[in-house]
C-alpha positions in Angstrom: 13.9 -87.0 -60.7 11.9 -89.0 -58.4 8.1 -89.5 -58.4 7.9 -87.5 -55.4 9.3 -84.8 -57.0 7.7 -84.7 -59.8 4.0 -84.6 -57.6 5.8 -82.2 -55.3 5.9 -79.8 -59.0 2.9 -80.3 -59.6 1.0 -79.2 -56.2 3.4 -76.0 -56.5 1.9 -75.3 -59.6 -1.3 -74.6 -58.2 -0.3 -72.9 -55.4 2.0 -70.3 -56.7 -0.9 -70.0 -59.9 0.4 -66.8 -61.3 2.7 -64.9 -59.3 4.9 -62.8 -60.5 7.4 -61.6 -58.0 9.6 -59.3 -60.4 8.8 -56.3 -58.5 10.4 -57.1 -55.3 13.0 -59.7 -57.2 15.4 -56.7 -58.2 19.1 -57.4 -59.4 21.9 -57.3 -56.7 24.0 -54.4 -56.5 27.7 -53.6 -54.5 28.6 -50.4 -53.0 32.4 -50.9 -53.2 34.5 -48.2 -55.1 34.5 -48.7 -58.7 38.1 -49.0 -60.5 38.0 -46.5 -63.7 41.4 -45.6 -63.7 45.1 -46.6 -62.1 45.5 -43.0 -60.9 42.1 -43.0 -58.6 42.7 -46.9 -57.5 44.2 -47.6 -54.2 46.6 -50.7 -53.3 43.5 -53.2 -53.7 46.1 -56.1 -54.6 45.0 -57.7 -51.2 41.7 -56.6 -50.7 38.8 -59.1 -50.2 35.8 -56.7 -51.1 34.5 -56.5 -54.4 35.5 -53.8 -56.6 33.5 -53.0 -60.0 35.8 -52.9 -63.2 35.3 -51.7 -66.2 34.9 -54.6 -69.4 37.0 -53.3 -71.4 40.0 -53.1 -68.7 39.6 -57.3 -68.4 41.2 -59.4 -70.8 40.5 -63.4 -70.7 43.2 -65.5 -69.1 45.2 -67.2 -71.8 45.8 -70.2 -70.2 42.0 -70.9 -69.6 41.2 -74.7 -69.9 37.6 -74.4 -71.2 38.6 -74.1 -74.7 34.6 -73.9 -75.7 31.9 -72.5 -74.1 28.0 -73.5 -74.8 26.3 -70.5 -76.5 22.7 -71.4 -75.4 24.4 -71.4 -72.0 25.6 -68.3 -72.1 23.0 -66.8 -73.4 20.8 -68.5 -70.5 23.0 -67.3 -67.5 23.8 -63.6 -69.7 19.4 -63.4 -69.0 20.1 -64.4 -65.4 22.6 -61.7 -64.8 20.1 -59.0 -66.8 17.6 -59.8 -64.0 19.1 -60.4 -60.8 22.9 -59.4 -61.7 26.5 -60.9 -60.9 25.8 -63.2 -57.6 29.4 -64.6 -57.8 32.0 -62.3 -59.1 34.8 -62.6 -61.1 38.7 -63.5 -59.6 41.2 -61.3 -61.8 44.4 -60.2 -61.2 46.3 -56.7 -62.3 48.2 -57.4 -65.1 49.3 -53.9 -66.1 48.3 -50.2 -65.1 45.1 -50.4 -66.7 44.4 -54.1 -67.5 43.4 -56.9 -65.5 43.3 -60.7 -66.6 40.6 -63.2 -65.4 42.1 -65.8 -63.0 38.3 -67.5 -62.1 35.3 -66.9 -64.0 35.3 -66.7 -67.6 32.1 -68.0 -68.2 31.0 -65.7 -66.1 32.6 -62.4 -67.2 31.4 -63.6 -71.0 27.8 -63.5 -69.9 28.6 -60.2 -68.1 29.9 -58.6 -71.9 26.6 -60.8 -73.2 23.8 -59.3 -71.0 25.5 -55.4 -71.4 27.1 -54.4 -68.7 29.6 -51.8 -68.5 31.4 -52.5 -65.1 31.8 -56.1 -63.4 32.2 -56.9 -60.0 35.6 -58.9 -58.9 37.9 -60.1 -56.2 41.7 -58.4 -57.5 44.3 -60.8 -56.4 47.6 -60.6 -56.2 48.8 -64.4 -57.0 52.2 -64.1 -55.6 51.6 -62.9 -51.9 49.4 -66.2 -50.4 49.9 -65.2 -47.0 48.5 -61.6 -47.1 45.5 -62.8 -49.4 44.5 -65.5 -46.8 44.6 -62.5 -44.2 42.7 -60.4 -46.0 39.7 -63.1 -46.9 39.5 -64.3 -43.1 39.6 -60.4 -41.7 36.7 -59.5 -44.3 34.7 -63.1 -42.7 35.2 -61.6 -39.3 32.4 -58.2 -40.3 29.1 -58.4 -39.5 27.5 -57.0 -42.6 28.2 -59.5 -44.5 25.7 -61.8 -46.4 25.1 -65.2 -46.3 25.9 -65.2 -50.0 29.1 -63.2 -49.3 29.8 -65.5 -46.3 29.5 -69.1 -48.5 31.8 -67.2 -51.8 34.8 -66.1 -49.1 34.9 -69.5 -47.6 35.0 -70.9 -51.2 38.1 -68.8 -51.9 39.9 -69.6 -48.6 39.9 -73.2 -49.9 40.2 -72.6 -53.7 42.7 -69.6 -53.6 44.7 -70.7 -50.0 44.6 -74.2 -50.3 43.1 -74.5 -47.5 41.1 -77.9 -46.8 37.1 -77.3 -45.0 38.9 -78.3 -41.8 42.3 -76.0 -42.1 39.9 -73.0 -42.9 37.3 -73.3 -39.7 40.4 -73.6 -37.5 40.9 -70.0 -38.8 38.1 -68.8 -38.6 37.0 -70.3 -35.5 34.0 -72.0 -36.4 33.0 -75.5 -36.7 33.2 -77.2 -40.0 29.6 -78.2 -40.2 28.5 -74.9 -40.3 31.6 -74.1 -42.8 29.9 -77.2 -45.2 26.5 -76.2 -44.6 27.6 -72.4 -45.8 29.7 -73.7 -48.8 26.2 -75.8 -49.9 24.6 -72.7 -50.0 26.6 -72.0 -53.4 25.0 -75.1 -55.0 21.3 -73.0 -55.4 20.1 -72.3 -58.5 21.0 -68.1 -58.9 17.7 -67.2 -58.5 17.9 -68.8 -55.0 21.4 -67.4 -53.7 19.5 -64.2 -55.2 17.0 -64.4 -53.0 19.2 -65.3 -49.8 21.7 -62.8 -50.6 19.2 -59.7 -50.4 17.1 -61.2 -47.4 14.0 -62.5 -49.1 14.9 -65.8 -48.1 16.3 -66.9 -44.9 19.5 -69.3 -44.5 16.8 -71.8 -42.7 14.9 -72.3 -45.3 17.7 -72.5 -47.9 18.4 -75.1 -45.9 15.3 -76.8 -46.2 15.5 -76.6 -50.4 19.0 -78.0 -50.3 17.0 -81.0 -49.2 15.0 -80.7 -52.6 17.4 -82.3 -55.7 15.7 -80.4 -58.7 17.1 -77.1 -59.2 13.7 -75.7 -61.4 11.4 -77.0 -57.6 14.1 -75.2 -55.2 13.2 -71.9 -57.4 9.6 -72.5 -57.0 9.5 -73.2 -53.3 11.3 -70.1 -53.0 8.9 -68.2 -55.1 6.1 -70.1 -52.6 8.4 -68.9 -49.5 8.3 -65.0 -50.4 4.6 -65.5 -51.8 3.2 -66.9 -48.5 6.1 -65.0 -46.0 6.1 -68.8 -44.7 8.1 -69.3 -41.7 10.9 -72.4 -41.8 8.9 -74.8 -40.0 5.8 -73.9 -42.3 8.0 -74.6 -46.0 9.0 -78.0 -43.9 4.9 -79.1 -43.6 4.3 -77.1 -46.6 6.9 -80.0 -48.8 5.8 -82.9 -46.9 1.9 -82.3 -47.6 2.9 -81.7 -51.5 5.3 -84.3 -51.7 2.6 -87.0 -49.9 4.9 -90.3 -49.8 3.8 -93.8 -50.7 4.8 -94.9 -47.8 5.6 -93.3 -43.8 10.2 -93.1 -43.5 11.3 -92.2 -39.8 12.3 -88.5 -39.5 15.6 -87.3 -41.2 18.1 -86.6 -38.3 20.7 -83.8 -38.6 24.0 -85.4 -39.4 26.6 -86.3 -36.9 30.1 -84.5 -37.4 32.0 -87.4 -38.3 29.1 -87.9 -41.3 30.8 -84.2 -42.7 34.4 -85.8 -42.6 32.6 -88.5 -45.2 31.2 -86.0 -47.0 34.8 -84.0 -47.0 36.7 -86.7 -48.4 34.8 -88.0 -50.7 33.1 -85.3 -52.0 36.1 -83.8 -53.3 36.4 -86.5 -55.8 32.8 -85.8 -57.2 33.2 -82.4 -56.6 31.1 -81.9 -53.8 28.1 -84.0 -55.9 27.4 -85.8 -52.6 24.6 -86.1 -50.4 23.9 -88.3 -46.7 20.4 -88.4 -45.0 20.0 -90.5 -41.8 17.1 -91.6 -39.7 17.0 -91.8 -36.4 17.2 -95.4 -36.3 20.6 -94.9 -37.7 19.7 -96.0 -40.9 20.2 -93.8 -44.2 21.2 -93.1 -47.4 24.3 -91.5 -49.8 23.6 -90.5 -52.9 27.0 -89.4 -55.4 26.0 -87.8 -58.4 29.2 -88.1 -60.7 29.7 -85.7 -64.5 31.9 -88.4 -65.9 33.8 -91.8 -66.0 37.0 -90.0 -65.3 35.2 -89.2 -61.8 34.8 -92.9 -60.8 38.5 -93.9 -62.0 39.8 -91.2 -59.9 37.9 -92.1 -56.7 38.5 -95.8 -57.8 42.2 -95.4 -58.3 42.6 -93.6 -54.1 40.3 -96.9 -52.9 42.7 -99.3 -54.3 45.5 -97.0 -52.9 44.2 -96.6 -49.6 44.1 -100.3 -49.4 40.4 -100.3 -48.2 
């Protein structure tokens, strides 16, 4: 973390002293049909809602490649679902009349069983009927009700489910694939965040603004300062440039061109997404790749080379 950041921290501090915001911070709920048995469940295999299923009707997926999981971890994220609840559910898929198996999300539904909870909230897919599934994601897009929390997880599935590149999924949707990027960054918050955004205490503007800010612990605490203060976009933007008080004046940070998104696409995906461009208005900028191991760089080193560069 940067020096900046870390003097950014501090001036929060003092601001936020000692608010607590757990009285309007309540955990997230869904009003979809619950599943409690196969007799009262209707043909959900190609639904895009979210149903809630009972724990002890999901078993774990066999083939899961996480053979370990952190226990400190869990126990950390099992906390974070006992006070804001399930932000990202679960994928499973029906397995028998009364038993569903995890297809995404073990970690996930572990915590769930962890932090108590008698019912979990999942997509149901059926894994052998692509075509109807990608229907079904892109019709449930098209309603207004959704949240921008809701928005960011379907487009996530349309790509990871339908194999669908950023560029293939906003030609069916119809939108642009900035706006399909700056929706799928949403899901890189912290859950406290994507909390926040998904129950409209925070506004997509200003979540935004804290995907500009790289620690994960100061994003949660300009959002506490956000619902605090009820500051506008434009006043968390002077708000993190008064804390943040730079050595030295930069030109102002542009919004990227398209073509800087197509960067972004392709390389991204070999650092999962860990990728980040700012540019002045002079043209000048910066990329920053954050990378989890050495496997990472071979990989992206090994399509270089093959690309002939």
């Amino acid at each position: 973390m940067s020096k900046q950041q870390r003097g950014l921290g501090k001036g929060l501090k003092a601001l936020l002293g000692d608010a607590d915001l757990s009285e309007i911070r309540k955990p997230v709920g869904y009003v979809h049909k619950s599943i409690v048995t196969s007799v009262n469940e209707q043909d959900s295999r190609h639904s895009a809602d979210i149903m809630l299923i009972p724990v002890d009707m999901i078993e774990p997926n066999p083939f899961q490649p996480r053979m370990s999981f952190d226990n400190e971890a869990l126990e950390e994220l099992a906390e974070s679902i006992r006070t804001l609840g399930l932000i990202q559910p679960v994928t499973v898929r029906r397995r028998a009349s009364d038993k569903y198996q995890i297809i995404s999300g073990e970690r996930r539904f572990r915590a769930c069983r962890m932090a108590g909870m008698e019912e979990i909230p999942a997509y149901i897919r059926d894994t052998n009927d692509q075509g109807m599934l990608e229907m079904a994601i892109v019709e449930n897009i098209q309603r207004e009700d959704l949240d921008p929390i809701e928005i960011a997880m379907s487009y996530e599935r349309l790509i990871d489910e339908c194999h669908l590149t950023q560029e293939q999924m906003a030609l069916r949707i119809g939108k642009s694939r900035v706006s399909v990027t700056n929706y799928l960054r949403l899901l890189k918050l912290p859950a406290k965040v994507q909390h926040d955004l998904k129950v409209g205490l925070l506004s997509v503007g200003h979540a935004k603004v804290l995907l500009g800010i790289e620690d994960s612990r100061i994003q949660e605490q300009l959002c506490d300062l956000v619902i605090k203060e009820r500051l506008s976009v434009r006043q968390l933007e002077d708000k993190i440039r008064r804390l943040a008080r730079p050595e030295k004046e930069e030109g102002p940070v542009q919004d990227l061109p398209e073509h800087y998104f197509r960067v972004l696409e392709i390389v991204g995906k070999y650092f999962e997404n860990n990728i980040s461009l700012k540019r002045k208005t002079d043209g000048k900028g910066t990329m920053t790749i954050h990378f989890s191991s050495d496997d990472e760089v071979q990989k992206f080193l090994k399509a270089l080379e093959e690309s002939d560069i």
